[in-house]
ROKOL-291936 format. One record per residue (C-alpha): residue in three letters; x, y, z. Coordinates in steps of 0.5 Angstrom, whole numbers, plus 500, padded with zeros to 3 digits. Layout:
! ROKOL-291936
ALAXYZ/...
END
This chain:
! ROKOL-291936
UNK552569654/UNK544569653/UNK539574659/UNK533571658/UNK528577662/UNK520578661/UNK522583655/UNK525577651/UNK532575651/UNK539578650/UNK545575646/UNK552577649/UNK559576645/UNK564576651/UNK571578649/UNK574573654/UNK581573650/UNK581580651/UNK578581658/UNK580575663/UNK580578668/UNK573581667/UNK571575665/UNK573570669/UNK570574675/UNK563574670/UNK564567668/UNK564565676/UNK558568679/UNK554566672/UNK555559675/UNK553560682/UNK546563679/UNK548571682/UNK544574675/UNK538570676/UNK531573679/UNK535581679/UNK532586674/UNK533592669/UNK532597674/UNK535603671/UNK536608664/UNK540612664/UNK544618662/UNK550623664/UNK551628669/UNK551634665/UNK547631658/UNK541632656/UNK535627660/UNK535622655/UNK536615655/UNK543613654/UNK544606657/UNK540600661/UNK542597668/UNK541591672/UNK544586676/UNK546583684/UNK544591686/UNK537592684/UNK534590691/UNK539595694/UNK537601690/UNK530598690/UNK530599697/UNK527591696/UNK533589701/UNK530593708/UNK537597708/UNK539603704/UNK547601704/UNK552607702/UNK556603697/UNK557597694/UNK561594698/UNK557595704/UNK551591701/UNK555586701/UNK556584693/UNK562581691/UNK566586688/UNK571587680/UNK579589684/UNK582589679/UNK580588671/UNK583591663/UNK581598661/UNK578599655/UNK585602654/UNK588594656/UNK583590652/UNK581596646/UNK574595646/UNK570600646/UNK563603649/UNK559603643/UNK551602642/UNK551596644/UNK556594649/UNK556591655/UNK560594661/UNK559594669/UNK558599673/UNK563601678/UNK562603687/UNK563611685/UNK561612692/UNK566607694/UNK573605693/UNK571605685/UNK571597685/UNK567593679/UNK560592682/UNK555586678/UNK551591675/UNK551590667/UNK550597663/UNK548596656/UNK550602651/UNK543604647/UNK548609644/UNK556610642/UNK558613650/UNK566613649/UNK565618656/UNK564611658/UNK573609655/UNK578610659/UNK581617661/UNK574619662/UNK573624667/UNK565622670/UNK569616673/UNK574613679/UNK580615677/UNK579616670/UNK579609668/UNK572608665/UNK569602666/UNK570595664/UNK567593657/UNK567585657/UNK564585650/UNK558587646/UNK550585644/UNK549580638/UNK542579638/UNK536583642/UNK537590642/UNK530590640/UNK529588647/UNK535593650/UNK531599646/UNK525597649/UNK527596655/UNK530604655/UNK523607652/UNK520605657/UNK517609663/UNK521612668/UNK519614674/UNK521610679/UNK523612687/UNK530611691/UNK534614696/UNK540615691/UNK538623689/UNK543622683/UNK538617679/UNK532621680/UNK529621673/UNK532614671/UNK529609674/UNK524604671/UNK516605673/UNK516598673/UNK523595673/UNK524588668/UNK526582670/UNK533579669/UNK530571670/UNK537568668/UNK544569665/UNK547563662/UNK552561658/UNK551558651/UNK556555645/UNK561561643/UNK560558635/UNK553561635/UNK554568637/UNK557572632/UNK559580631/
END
């Protein structure tokens, strides 16, 4: 899986065989180009750690929690992205969240669902695996797979200024100046990604 943005291009291996379910929902909106034209808009870090960029995040609610959209909804289900039910943990699937991982974010503020965000690890976060307790009903978040090339352009991304403006109190400080733009997500031959 290729991310083309304005900062360069990100490689993905996808753990298809191991994540089905996440990939099979992934695969879908991949085809229907749901990706293309979002942005990497956040760089985040944790509750209670230090303010120090731990991972990068973008995807279908960027134009949400960028206010681009003219609404403010209070989860993602209210925004009307489509949403993961049901997916392998990272206790089903044994891959983990570290430095360079590709996992979704999650509705905390609603039901916990997947949301079509991706979150890219700039460093190892097993606070992120399931039983952690920063997540709904601790289950973590759902892995897919992991960066093989273009982390170069993920730290690059998570260096840069953040001092972006939302309505969601939490992620005061974490978000870019200027977000990135995520130009188009494509699959491309698995033979040519290795780990």
């Amino acid at each position: 899986m290729a991310i083309e943005t304005t900062e360069g291009r990100i490689e993905m291996l996808i753990e298809r065989d191991r994540v089905p379910k996440v990939a099979a929902w992934f695969f879908g909106l991949v085809a229907t180009g749901s990706f293309d034209e979002t942005q990497f808009f956040r760089v985040g870090h944790l509750a209670g750690q230090p303010d120090r960029p731990r991972f990068i995040e973008g995807g279908m609610l960027s134009p949400y929690i960028l206010g681009q959209k003219g609404n403010q909804p209070r989860t993602a289900a209210e925004a009307g992205v489509p949403l993961l039910r049901d997916w392998e943990t990272t206790a089903d699937s044994g891959l983990r969240h570290t430095r360079g991982s590709v996992s979704f974010a999650r509705d905390i503020f609603g039901d916990g669902s997947g949301a079509p965000d991706f979150v890219i690890t700039m460093a190892d976060l097993p606070e992120f695996d399931h039983g952690a307790a920063n997540s709904p009903g601790r289950l973590g978040f759902p892995v897919i797979g992991y960066v093989v090339k273009g982390m170069d352009v993920v730290d690059r991304i998570g260096a840069r200024p953040r001092d972006g403006r939302t309505y969601i109190r939490m992620l005061d400080g974490q978000l870019l100046s200027e977000p990135v733009a995520l130009k188009r997500v494509r699959r491309i031959r698995r033979r040519a990604l290795q780990r």
